[in-house]
C-alpha positions as a Python dict, from the first residue, in 0.01 Angstrom:
ca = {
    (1, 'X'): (0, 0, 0),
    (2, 'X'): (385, -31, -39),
    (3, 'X'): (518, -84, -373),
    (4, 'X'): (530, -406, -367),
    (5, 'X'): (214, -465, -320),
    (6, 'X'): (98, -190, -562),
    (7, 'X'): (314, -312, -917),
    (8, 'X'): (240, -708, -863),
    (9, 'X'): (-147, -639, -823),
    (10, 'X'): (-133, -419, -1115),
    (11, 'X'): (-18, -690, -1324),
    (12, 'X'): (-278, -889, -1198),
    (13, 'X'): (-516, -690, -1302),
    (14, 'X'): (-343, -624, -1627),
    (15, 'X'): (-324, -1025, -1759),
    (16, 'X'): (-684, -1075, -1558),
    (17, 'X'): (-850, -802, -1732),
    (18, 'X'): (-692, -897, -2130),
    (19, 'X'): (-771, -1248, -2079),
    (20, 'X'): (-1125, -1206, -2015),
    (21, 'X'): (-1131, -930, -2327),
    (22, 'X'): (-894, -838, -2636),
    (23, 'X'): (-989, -478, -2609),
    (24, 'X'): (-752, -190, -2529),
    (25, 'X'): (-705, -223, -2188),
    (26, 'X'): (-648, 117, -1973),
    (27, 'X'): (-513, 122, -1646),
    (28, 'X'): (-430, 438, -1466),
    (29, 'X'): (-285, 370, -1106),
    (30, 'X'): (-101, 643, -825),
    (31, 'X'): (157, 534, -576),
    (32, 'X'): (140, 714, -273),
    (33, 'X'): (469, 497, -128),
    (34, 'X'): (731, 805, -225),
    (35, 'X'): (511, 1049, -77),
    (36, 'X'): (620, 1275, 187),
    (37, 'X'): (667, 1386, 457),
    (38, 'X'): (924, 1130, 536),
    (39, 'X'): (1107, 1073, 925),
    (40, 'X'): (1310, 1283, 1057),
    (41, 'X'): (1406, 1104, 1367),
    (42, 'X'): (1524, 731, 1207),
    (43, 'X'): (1582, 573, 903),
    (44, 'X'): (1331, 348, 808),
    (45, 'X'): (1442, 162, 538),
    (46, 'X'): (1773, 107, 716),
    (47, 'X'): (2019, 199, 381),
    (48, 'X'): (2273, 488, 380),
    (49, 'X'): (2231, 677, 61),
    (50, 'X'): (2434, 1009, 181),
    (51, 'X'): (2752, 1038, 345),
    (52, 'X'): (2691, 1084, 735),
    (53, 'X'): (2757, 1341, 900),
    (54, 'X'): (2748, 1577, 601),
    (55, 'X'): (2367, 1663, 685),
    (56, 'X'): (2222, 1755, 1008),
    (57, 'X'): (2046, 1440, 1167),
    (58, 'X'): (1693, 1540, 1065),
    (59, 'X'): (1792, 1606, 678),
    (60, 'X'): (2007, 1286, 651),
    (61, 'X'): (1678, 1098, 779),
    (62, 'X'): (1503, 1271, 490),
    (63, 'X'): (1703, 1182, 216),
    (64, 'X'): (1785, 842, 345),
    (65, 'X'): (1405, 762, 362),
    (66, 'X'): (1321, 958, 22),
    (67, 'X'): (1632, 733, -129),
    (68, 'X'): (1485, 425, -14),
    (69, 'X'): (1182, 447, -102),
    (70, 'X'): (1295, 546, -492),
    (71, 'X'): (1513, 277, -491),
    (72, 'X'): (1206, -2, -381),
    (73, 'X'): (994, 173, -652),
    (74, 'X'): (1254, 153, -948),
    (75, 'X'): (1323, -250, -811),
    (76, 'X'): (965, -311, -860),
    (77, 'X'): (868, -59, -1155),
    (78, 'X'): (1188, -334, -1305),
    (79, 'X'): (1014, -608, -1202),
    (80, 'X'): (667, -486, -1382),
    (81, 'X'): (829, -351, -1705),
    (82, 'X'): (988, -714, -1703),
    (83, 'X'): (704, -878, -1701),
    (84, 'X'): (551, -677, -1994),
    (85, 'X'): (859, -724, -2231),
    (86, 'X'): (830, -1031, -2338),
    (87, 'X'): (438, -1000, -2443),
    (88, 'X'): (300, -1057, -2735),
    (89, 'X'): (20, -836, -2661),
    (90, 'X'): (161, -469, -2752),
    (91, 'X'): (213, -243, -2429),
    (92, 'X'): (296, 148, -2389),
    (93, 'X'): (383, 246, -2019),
    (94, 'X'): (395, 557, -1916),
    (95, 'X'): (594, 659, -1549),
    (96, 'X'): (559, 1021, -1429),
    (97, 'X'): (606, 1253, -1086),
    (98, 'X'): (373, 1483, -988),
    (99, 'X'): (602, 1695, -763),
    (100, 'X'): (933, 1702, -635),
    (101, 'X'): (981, 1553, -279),
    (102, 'X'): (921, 1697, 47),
    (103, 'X'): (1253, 1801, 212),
    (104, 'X'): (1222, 1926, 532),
    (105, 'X'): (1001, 2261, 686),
    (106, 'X'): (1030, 2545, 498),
    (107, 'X'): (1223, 2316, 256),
    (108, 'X'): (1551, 2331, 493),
    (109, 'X'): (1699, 2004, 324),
    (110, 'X'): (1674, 2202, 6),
    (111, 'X'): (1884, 2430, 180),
    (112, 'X'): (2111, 2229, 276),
    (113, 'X'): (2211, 2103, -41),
    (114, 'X'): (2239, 2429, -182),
    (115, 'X'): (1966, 2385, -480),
    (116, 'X'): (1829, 2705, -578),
    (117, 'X'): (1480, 2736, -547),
    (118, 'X'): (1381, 3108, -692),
    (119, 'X'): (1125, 3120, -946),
    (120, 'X'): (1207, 3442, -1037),
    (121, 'X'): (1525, 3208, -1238),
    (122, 'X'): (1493, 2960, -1464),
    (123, 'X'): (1717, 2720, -1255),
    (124, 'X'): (1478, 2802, -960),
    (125, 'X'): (1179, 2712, -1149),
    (126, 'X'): (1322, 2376, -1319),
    (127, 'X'): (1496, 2272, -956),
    (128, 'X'): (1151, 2369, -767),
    (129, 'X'): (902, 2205, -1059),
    (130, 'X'): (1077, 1965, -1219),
    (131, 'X'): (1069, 1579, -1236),
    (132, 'X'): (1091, 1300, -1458),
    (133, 'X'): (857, 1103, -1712),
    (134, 'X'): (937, 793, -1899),
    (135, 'X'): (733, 625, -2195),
    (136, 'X'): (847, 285, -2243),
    (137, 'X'): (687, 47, -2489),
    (138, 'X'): (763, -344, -2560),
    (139, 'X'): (881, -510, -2851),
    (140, 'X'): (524, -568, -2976),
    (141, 'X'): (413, -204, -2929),
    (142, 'X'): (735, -54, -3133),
    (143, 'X'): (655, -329, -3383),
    (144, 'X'): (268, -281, -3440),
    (145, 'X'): (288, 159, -3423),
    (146, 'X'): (648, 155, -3575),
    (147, 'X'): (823, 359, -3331),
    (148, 'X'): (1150, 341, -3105),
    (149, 'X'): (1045, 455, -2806),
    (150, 'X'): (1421, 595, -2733),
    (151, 'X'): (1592, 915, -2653),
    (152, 'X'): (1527, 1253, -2450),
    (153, 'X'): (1223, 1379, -2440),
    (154, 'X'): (1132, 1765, -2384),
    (155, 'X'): (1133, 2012, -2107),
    (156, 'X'): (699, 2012, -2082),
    (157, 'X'): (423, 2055, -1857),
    (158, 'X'): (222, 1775, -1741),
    (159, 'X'): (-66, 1872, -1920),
    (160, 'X'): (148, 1804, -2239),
    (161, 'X'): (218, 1463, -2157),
    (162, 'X'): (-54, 1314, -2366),
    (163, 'X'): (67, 1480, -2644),
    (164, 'X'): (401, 1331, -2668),
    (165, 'X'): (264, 996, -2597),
    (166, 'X'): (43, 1009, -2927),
    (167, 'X'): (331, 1165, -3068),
    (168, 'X'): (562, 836, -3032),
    (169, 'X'): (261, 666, -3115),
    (170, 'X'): (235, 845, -3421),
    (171, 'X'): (-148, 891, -3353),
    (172, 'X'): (-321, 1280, -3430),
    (173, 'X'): (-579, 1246, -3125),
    (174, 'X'): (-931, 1474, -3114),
    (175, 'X'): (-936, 1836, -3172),
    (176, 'X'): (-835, 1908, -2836),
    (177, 'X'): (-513, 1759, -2855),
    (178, 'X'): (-411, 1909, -3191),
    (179, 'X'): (-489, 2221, -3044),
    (180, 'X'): (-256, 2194, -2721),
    (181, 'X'): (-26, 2039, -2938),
    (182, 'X'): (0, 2364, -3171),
    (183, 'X'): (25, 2580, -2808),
    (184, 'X'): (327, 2290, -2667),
    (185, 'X'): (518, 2391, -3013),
    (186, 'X'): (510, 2748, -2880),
    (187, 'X'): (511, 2708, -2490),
    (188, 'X'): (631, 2367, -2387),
    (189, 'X'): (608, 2462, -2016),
    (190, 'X'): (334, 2690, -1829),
    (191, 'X'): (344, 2744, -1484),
    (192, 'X'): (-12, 2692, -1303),
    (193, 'X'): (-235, 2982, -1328),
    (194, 'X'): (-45, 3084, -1633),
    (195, 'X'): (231, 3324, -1377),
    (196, 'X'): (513, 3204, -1581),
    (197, 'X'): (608, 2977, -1893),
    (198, 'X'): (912, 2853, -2118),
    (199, 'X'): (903, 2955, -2475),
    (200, 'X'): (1018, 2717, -2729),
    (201, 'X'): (1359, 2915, -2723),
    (202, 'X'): (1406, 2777, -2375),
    (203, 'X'): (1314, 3190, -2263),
    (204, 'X'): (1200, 3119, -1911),
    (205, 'X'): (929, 3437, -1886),
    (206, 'X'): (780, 3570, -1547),
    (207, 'X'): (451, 3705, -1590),
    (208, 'X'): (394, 3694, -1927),
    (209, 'X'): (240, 3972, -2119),
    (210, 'X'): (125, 4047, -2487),
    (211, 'X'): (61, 3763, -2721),
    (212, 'X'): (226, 3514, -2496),
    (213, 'X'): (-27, 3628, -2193),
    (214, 'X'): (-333, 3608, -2493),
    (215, 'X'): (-212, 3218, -2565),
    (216, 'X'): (-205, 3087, -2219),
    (217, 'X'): (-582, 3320, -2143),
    (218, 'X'): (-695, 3152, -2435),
    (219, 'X'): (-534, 2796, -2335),
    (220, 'X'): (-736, 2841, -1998),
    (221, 'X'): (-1052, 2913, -2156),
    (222, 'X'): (-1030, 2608, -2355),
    (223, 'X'): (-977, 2433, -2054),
    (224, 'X'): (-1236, 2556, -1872),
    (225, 'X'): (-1466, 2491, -2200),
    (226, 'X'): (-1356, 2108, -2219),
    (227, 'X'): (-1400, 2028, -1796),
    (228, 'X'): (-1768, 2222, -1793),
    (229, 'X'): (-1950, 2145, -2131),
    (230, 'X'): (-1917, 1783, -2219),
    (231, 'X'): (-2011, 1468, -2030),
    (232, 'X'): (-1902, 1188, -2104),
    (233, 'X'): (-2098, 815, -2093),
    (234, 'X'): (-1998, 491, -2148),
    (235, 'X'): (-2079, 361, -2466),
    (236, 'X'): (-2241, 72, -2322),
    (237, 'X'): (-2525, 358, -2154),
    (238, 'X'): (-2538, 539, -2461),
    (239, 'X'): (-2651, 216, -2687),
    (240, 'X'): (-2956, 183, -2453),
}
């Protein structure tokens, strides 16, 4: 569904779901809205976001329709976080990409605009992987774990994203997490499949060898341990 579909039902589900029960409540939802690819033939949300004419027709479609569709998802990710300020129940949201949008075949609206895309650079690598995460909590939340909530966070890879959540929250977390958070002190960022990382001196390394290459072989293993030798059961099942 469209966005605003997507944000009002989650709310929904949000004040159904804590007025039937004052436990933690978890919710973790994926909007497919922003997704590409997007038309290259018209512009479907009917805003100008570039200047015309300084794109060819089919890349001016592209960021047009990529535009508009951020622009509906930050009106109604406003809308949502609105609706959880003022509550007395504390809330911690977290907002994150996945990947950076599609632009184009071959990525010729990349092109285009001139962004370097080599991941043999660091500016390649941030420009072709990066994207943004926000942890927002409300008045109740800062109050009850006695955090801000404000200011940059780091340069990390998604699998450290938990980490600086508990972080703000000022919570430890299981073993697992103290260990990753010991390897995100050393390498904040590692590429999939370990091909290349960011050290904690903002080094951007490609193919990384010695006791950096041990670290993310070891980080992998652990991985690999955690997804293929524990299941997990609700606690309800495991009462019975």
């Amino acid at each position: 569904p469209r966005d605003n579909v997507l944000f009002p039902e989650m709310l929904r589900q949000y004040e159904e779901a804590v007025a039937q029960n004052p436990a933690p409540y978890f919710n973790f939802s994926v909007t497919y809205q922003g997704h590409g690819p997007y038309h290259t033939d018209e512009n479907d949300w009917g805003e100008s976001y570039v200047e015309p004419g300084r794109f060819t027709p089919e890349t001016e479609n592209i960021l047009n329709n990529y535009f508009g569709s951020v622009k509906s998802t930050g009106d109604e990710l406003a809308a949502f976080v609105d609706s959880l300020r003022s509550q007395d129940r504390p809330v911690v949201l977290v907002v994150f990409g996945d990947h950076n949008p599609w632009m184009g075949e071959s990525n010729s609206g990349y092109q285009e605009l001139g962004l370097n895309l080599d991941l043999g650079e660091k500016e390649g690598f941030f420009n072709y992987y990066g994207t943004r995460y926000l942890i927002w909590a409300n008045d109740a939340a800062k109050k009850v774990l006695g955090g801000d909530f404000t200011g940059e966070g780091p340069d990390i890879s998604p699998c450290f994203l938990m980490n600086v959540l508990f972080d703000q929250c000022g919570w430890e977390g299981p073993a697992y997490m103290q260990y990753t958070r010991q390897l995100m002190a050393a390498l904040p960022v590692i590429r999939e499949g370990g091909v290349s990382c960011v050290t904690a001196a903002g080094e951007y390394v490609v193919q990384p060898e010695g006791e950096t290459a041990e670290k993310i072989l070891e980080f992998r293993q652990v991985e690999y341990y955690m997804r293929h030798n524990f299941q997990y059961k609700d606690l309800a099942d495991s009462e019975q």
